[in-house]
N, C-alpha and C positions, 0 to 999 in steps of 0.2 A: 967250949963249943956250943953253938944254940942247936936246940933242938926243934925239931920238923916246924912246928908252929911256930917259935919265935923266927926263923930263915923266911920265913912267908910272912912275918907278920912285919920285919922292921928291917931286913934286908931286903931280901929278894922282888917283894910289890914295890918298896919306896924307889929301889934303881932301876925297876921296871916303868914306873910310870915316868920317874925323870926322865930317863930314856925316850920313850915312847913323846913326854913332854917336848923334847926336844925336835925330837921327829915333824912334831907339828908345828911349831914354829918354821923349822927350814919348808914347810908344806906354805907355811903362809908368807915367806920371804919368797916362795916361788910363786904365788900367786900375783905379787904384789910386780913382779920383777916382769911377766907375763901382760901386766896391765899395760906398763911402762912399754914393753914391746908396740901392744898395739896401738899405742898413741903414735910412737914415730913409726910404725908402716902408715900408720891413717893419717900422717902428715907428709908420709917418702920421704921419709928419712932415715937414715944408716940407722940398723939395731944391731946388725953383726956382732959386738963385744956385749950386749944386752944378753944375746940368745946364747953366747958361749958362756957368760953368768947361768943363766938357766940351765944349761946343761951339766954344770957343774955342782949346780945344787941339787939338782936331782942326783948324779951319781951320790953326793954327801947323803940325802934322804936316803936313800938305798942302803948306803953302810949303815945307817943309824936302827934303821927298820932292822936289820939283820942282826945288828946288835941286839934288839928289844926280842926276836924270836928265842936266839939263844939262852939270855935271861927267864925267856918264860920255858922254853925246855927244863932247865934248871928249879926252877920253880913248880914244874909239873912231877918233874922225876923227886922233888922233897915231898911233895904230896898223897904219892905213892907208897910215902912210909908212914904216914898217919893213919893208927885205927880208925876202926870201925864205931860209931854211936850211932844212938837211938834218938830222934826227937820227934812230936805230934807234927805231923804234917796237916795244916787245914785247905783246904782247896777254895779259893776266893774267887768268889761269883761271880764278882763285879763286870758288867759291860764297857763298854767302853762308851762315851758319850754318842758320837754318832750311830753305835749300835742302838742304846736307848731312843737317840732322837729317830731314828730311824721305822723302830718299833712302836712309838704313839704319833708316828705319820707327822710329826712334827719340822721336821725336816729333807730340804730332796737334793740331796746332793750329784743325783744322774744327769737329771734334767738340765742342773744349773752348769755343769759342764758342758752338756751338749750345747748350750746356747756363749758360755764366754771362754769355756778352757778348764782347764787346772785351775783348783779352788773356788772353784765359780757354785754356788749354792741356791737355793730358796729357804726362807723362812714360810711356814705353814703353820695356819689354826693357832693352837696355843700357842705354840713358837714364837710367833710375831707377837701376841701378848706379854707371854713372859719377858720378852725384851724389851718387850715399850717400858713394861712394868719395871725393870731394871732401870731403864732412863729416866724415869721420874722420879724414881726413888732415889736416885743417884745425885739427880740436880734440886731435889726436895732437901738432902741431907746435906750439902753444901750452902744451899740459901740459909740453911738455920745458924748457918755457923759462921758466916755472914761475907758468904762468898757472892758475887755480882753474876749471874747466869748470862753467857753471851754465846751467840750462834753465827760462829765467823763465815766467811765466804769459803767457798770449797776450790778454788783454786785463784793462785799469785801469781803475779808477773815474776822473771827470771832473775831481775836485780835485786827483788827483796827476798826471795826464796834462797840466793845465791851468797845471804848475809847472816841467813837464819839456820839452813840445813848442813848438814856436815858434807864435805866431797863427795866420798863416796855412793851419799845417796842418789846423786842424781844418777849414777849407776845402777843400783842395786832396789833402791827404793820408789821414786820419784817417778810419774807418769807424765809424761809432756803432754799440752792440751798442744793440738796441731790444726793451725786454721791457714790461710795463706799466707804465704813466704813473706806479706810483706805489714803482717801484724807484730806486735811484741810476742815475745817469748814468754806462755804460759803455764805453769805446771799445778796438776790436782796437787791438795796437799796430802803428805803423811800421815800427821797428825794436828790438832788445833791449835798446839803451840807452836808452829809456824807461823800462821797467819796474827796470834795473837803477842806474838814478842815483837813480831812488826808495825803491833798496831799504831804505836809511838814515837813512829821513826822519825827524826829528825826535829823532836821536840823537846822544851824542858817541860821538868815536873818538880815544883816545888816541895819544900819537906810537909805540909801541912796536905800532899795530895796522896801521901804514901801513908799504908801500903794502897796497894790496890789487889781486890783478890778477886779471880773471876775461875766460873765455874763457866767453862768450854765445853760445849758437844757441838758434835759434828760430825758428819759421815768420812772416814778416812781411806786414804788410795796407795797400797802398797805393793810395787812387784813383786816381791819378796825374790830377787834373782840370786841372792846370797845365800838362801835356804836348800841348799841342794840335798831334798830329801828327808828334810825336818817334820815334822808333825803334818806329811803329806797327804791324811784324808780328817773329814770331821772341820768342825768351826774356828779351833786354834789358830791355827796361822791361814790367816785368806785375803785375799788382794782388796776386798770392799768390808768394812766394819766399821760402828758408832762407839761411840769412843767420849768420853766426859772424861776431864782433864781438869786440874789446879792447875794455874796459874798465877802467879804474884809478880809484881816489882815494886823491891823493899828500899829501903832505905840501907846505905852499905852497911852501916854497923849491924843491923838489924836479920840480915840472912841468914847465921846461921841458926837462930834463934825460930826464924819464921819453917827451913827445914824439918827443924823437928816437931812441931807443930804439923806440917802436913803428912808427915810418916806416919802419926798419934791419928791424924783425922784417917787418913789411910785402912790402919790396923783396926780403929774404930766402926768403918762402914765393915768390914769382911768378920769382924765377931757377931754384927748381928746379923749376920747372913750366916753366923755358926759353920763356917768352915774354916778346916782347919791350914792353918799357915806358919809358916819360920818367916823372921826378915833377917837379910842377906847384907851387908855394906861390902859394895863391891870394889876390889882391889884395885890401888892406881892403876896398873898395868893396863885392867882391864878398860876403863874411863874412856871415853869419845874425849874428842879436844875439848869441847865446851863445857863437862863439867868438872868441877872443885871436887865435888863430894859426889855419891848416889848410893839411896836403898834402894833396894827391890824387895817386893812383897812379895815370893811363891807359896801358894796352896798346895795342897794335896790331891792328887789324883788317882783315887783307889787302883784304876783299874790299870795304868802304866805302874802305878807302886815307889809314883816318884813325886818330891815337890817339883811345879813347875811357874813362871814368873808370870803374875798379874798384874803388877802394879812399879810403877819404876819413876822415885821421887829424886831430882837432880838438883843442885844449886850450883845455877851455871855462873854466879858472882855477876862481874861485869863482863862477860866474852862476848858473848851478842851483843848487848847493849851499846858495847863500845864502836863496834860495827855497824851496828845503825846508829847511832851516835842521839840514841837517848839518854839523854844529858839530866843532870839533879842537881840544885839549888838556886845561886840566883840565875837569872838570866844575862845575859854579856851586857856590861854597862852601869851595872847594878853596883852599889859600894859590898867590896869584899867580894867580886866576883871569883867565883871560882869553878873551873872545867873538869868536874867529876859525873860521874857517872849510874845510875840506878843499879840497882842489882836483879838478875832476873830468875825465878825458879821454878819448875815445872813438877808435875807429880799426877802420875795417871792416879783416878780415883777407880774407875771401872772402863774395861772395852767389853761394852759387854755380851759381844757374841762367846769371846774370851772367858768371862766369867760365867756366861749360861753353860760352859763346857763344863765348868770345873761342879755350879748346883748341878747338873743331871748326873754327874759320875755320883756324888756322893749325899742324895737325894733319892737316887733309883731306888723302887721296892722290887717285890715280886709282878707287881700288878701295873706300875704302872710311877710317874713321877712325882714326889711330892712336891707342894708350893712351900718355901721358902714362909714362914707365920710374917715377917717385916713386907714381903712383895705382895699379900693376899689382899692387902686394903686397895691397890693398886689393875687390879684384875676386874674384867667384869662383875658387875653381879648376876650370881648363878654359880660363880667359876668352882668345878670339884676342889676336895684339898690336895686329890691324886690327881697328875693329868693319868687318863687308862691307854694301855696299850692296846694297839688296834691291828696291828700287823707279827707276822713273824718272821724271823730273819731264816735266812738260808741255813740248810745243815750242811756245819762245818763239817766234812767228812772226808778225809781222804781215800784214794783208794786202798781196797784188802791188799796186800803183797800173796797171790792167790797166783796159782800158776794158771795160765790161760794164751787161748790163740793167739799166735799174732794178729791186732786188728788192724795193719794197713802194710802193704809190700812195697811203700812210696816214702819219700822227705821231698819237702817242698823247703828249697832253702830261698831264700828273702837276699839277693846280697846287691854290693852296688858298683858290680864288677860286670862288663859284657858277657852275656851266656846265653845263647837260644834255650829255647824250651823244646820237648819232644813231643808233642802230642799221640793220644793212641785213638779211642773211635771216639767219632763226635756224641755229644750230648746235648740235650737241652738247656739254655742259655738260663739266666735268673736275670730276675725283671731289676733290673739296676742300669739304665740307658748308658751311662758315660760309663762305667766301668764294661760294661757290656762291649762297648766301640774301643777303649782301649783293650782289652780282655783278646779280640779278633785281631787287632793289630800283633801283641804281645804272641799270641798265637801263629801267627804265618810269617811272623819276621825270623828269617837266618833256620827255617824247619830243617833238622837235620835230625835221620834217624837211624842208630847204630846198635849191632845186636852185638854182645860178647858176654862172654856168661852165663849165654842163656838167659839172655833178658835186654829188655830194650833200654839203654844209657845216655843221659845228656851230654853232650860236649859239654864241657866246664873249660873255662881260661885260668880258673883256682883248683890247683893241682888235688888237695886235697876235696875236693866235690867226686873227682873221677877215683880216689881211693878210699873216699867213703860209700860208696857205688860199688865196690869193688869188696870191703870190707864187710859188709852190711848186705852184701849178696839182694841190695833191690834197688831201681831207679833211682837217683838224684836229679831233681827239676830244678835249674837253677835261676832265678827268676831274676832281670829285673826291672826294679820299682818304676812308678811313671813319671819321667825327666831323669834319665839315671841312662846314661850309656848309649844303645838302638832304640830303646824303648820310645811308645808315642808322649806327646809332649800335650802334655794338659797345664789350663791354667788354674785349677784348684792341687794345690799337693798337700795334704793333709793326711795327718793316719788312716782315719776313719776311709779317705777315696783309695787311698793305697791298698787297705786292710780289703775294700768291695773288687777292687784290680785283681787283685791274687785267687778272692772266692768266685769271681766270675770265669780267673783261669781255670780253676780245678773244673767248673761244671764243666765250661767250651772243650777240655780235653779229654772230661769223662774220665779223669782219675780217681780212685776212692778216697777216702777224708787221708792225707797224708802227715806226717808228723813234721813238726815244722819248725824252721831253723832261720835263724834271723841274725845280722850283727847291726850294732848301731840301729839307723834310723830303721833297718828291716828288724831288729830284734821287737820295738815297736810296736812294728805293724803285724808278727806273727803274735807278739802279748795280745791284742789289738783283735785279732781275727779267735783265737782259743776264749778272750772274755766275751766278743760278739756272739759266739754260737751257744753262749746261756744268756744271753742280754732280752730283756724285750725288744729291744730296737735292733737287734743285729738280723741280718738278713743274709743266711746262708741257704743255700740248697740242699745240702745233708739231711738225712732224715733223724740221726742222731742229735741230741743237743745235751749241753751240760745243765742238770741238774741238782748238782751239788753232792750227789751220791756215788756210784759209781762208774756214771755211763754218762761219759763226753764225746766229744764229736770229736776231736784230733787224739790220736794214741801218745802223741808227746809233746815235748815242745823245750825248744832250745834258745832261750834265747840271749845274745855275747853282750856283754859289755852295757848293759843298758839296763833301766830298773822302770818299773810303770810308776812313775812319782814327774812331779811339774821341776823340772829342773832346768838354767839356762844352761843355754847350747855355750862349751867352751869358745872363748874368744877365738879360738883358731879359725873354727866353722867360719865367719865372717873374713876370717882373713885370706881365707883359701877363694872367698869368693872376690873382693878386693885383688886378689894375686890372679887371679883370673878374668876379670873383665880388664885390667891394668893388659894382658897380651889381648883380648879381644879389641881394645881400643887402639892398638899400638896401629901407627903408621902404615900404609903400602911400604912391602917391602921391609919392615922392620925384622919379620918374621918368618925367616927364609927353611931354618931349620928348628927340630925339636931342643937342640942345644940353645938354638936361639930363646924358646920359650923356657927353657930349664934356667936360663940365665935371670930371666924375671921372677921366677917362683924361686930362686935361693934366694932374693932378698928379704922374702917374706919365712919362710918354710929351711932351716939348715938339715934337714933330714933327708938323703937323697931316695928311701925308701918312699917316702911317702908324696914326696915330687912324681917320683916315677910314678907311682899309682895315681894322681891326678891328671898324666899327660897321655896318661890310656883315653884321652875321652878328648883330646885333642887327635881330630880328624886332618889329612891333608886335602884341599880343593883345589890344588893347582899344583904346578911345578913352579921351579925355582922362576920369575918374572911373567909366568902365567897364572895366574890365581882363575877367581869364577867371576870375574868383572870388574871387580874393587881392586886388583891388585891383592888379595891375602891369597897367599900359600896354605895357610892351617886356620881352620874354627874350631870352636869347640861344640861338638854334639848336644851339647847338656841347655838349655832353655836357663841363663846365668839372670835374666830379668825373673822369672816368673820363680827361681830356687831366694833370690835375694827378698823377693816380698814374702814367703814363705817363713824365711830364717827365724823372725821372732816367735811364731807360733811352735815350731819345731823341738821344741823343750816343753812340751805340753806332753800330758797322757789322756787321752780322750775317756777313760773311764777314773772315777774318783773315788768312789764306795763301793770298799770289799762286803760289805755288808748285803751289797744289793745286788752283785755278779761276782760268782767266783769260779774260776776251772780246776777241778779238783784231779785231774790227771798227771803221771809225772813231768817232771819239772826239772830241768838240767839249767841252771845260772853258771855261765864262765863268765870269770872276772879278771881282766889286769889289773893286777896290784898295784901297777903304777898309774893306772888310770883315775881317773875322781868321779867316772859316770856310775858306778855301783859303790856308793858310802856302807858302811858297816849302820848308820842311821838308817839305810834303806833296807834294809835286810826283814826288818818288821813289816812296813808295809809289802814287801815280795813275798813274805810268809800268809801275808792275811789274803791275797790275790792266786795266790797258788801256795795251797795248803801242803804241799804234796813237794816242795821244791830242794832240788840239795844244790848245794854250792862247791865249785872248781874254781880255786886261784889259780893264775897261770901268771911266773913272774917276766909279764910284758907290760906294756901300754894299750891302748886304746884299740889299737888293731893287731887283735887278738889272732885272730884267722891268718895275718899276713906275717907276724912279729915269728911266732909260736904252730906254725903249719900241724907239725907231727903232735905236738902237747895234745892242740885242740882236738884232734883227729883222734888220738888213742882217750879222752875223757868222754869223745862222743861214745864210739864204739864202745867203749866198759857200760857205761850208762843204758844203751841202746839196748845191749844184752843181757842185760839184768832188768830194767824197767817194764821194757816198752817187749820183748819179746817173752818176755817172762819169767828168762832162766833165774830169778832172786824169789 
């Protein structure tokens, strides 16, 4: 029989992570199955036996996940029998790079969201130095070793992009340059070995011209839509970065020889920049089509306590090459002609917004950052060997668990379901013009005011709003958003206008700061409104603001299914709006009845739950052969132009650095387990955004509130009465 440690060490973890292994696979056989879906809706065509796949692998995820809980029961309860030791606990200081960048004002990662989105940044003062300094040094150290320095163009036309890049980037990666309908098809590139394995497309290259080595920089353009939730604040992962690249095309014998030669030069530039790294050869499995082989270079990142990937050398053989059909030896005609092919291979040297993360993590002093001794020749002259620090960061501080008044007898819930509001006595308006004019509308539409309880009550159409009101013995407001339901119909929808809608509601109604309650795209905009009122740019009426201490402006905040990270919007979102302009365009008379329109959203949507919730917002204008002109019997309430231009932005979080706003009050995360909009990856950045925050699984999907009524209802309530009133 093994004993406690060995069951953990070689049973119990290995069948737990198979497990869990496996779970993720069928995660990404359903992803993959989901894609497929919406190609044939976006062509109308039958997906019926697609979507009953999908549904079937989900029930399998489910069995497997359940499988992996009870394994770790198992695993917990052997745990329980292991003593007690002693070991030195040291406490590691280290910052996090954006915290450091943040603190020698080198970096502004607020501003540069508020101007592009999620991941959007500025380089500042040293910052932009130190990176220049990175790129010289980078194409200095490749010229010596007698690589050719070239500066490709920053975006391709679609035929040669479409020979070079792998599928799924034009997905997930790839940003279309969009000019008029009746130019070529252009897209930014990724990276510069795009442009630079194209550069020889449809030519030969004799053996006397090979190798050829060329040392690639260039500014690179990535959505990152695949990243839901990855390294979501700081310089790591970001949509625009510089980037120097190896590049070779060898002669075939010659490749893999010339590989390991670039992994050498690789491992070579990052020792004398003294940090520390492992290289990785990564498993077929794991391999994109295009390449034979790949290392990866990860460094060390004190302050995650993890290696993570810099540097990523491929030998893609002939894959590409064959595909643009750069051809090697003689030319056609030639005695001994022969139709073979170059070999092509690529190996990131430095991206080096990327690698300025990984010097500042393990560079930081007490005072301020060191210069790298190889970068210093590269700096101006003058330049300190510290950059100093010049600012300080917020105190992380959550709040005392200190018993104390209730501070609000209100919840302002965010949802996207029809509900008036109840107003009590007017107040004075906040200078915000368009939220102000939606604000009045929001205010006087459907006013209905009812006392019970000894207290004034919103009508809610969400059962659980009127027995959380009930529960919680104070008003429920239930709001909603602008282009959502009755609500006024604006053409900006954006967090940040939605987030102004809500705080211009609370003034015009004269309620006090309420605690607030969001699903989806309102979970958002309530994150969205609690980080606003410690923001410098957020514009609230409250006289309270968060501080970072113990005195914030809302008493709590709830928000369902959603994480404050730049993640894209599930494929659904798109197709719900596709399934809905498909019955807005439909024929006079096509659309006599709700069954009628129900009939179009099953081909897109098998879930009649979630049909029905989208045909709330389908209005009738007519009787049956009397419509309002046009012959339609039914529209849709909801502004389907002005939500579809929105749709790509909608996966954005308008704040990016916990370092520079945080709400330190509690903090309630429900999550459906079956959902993918709250990652266990996200959980760190929800921790650094709201220090203060606990997390509720509820075994549903994505609509939490509608799947799971009473779950949601009894985690609020525990929550409510321990947090936010005090009783904990």
């Amino acid at each position: 029989m093994l004993d406690p440690l060995d069951f953990i060490a070689e049973r119990s973890q290995k069948r737990r992570y198979a497990t869990r292994y496996k779970a993720t696979q069928v995660g990404a056989e359903i992803n993959s199955v989901q894609k497929d879906i919406g190609k044939l809706k976006k062509a109308k065509q039958d997906a019926s036996e697609l979507l009953q796949k999908k549904i079937e692998l989900e029930k399998e995820k489910k069995r497997i996940e359940d499988e992996a809980v009870e394994k770790e029961k198992l695993r917990d309860k052997k745990c329980k029998t292991i003593g007690n030791y002693g070991v030195k606990v040291e406490k590691n200081a280290a910052l996090s790079h954006h915290e450091v960048m943040t603190r020698a004002d080198v970096y502004d990662g607020e501003r540069g969201t508020k101007l592009v989105g999620h991941r959007g940044y500025f380089l500042r003062r040293w910052g932009v130095l130190l990176n220049q300094a990175l790129i010289n040094y980078g194409l200095h150290f490749l010229y010596a070793r007698g690589y050719d320095p070239i500066q490709p163009p920053f975006f391709m036309k679609a035929e040669y992009m479409a020979k070079t890049a792998q599928l799924e980037d034009f997905d997930e990666a790839l940003y279309k340059v969009v000019e008029d309908k009746d130019s070529e098809e252009k897209y930014l590139i990724a990276t510069s070995e795009q442009p630079l394995s194209s550069m020889f497309a449809d030519e030969w290259m004799a053996p006397a011209d090979l190798p050829l080595k060329f040392a690639g920089y260039s500014s690179c353009f990535r959505k990152e839509a695949g990243a839901h939730g990855r390294d979501a604040w700081g310089l790591y992962r970001v949509h625009q970065f510089e980037k120097i690249e190896q590049f070779l095309f060898t002669k075939p014998e010659d490749s893999w020889e010339a590989l390991e030669s670039m992994r050498n030069i690789a491992e070579e530039f990052y020792q004398s920049l003294k940090l520390p790294y492992r290289v990785v050869v990564i498993v077929s499995g794991a391999l994109n089509n295009a390449a034979a082989k790949k290392y990866d270079l990860e460094a060390w990142f004190p302050y995650q306590g993890e290696y993570k990937e810099l540097v990523s050398c491929s030998n893609c053989t002939d894959y590409q090459t064959r595909e643009l059909e750069i051809r090697y030896g003689q030319k056609k005609g030639a005695i001994d002609s022969r139709k073979t092919y170059c070999h092509a291979l690529n190996g990131t040297l430095c991206a080096t917004e990327r690698t300025l993360c990984c010097i500042v993590e393990n560079y930081q002093t007490e005072d301020g950052i060191r210069i790298p001794d190889v970068l210093k020749p590269y700096m101006p002259p003058g330049t300190p060997d510290v950059i100093p620090y010049t600012k300080d960061l917020p105190k992380d501080a959550a709040p005392q668990k200190t018993k104390k008044e209730k501070p609000s007898a209100t919840t302002a819930s965010a949802a996207s379901t029809p509900a008036p509001a109840t107003p009590s006595s007017a107040a004075p308006k906040v200078p915000a013009p368009d939220a102000e004019a939606v604000a009045d509308k929001l205010a006087n539409a459907k006013l209905n005011e009812a006392e019970k309880n000894g207290h004034q009550r919103t009508p809610a159409q969400q059962p659980h709003d009127e027995l959380l009101a009930r529960d919680l013995n104070r008003p429920v407001y239930t709001v909603d958003l602008r282009n959502h339901g009755d609500s006024p119909h604006h053409r900006e929808h954006t967090y940040a206008a939605m987030a102004r809608d809500v705080e211009a509601l609370i003034s015009t109604l004269g309620i006090p700061p309420p605690l607030l309650i969001g699903h989806s795209m309102g979970a958002k905009v309530a994150m969205t409104m609690a980080l606003r009122a410690g923001s410098s740019s957020g514009s609230n009426n409250t006289e309270k603001k968060n501080d970072n201490n113990n005195n914030y402006t809302y008493p709590g905040l709830v928000p369902v299914d959603n994480a404050p990270i730049d993640a894209a919007l599930q494929s659904s979102f798109a197709t719900y709006v596709t399934a809905m302009r498909e019955i807005a365009d439909a024929p006079a008379g096509a659309v006599r009845r709700q069954s009628d329109a129900d009939d179009i959203l099953a081909k897109y949507e098998a879930d009649v739950g979630i049909r029905q919730f989208l045909l709330t917002n389908l209005v009738r204008v007519g009787t049956t052969g009397d419509g309002d002109g046009d012959g339609k019997v039914f529209k849709w309430r909801i502004p389907l132009a002005t939500l579809t231009r929105a749709l790509p932005g909608l996966g954005d979080f308008p704040f990016r650095d916990p370092a520079a706003v945080r709400y330190p009050g509690p903090t309630l995360v429900v999550r459906g387990t079956r959902s993918l909009y709250v990652s266990d990856e996200s959980l760190p950045v929800i921790g650094a955004f709201f220090p203060a925050f606990e997390l509720v699984d509820v075994d549903c999907g994505h609509w939490v509130t509608s799947e799971k009524p009473e779950e949601f209802r009894a985690a609020v309530v525990d929550w409510v009465k321990r947090k936010v009133d005090g009783d904990e």
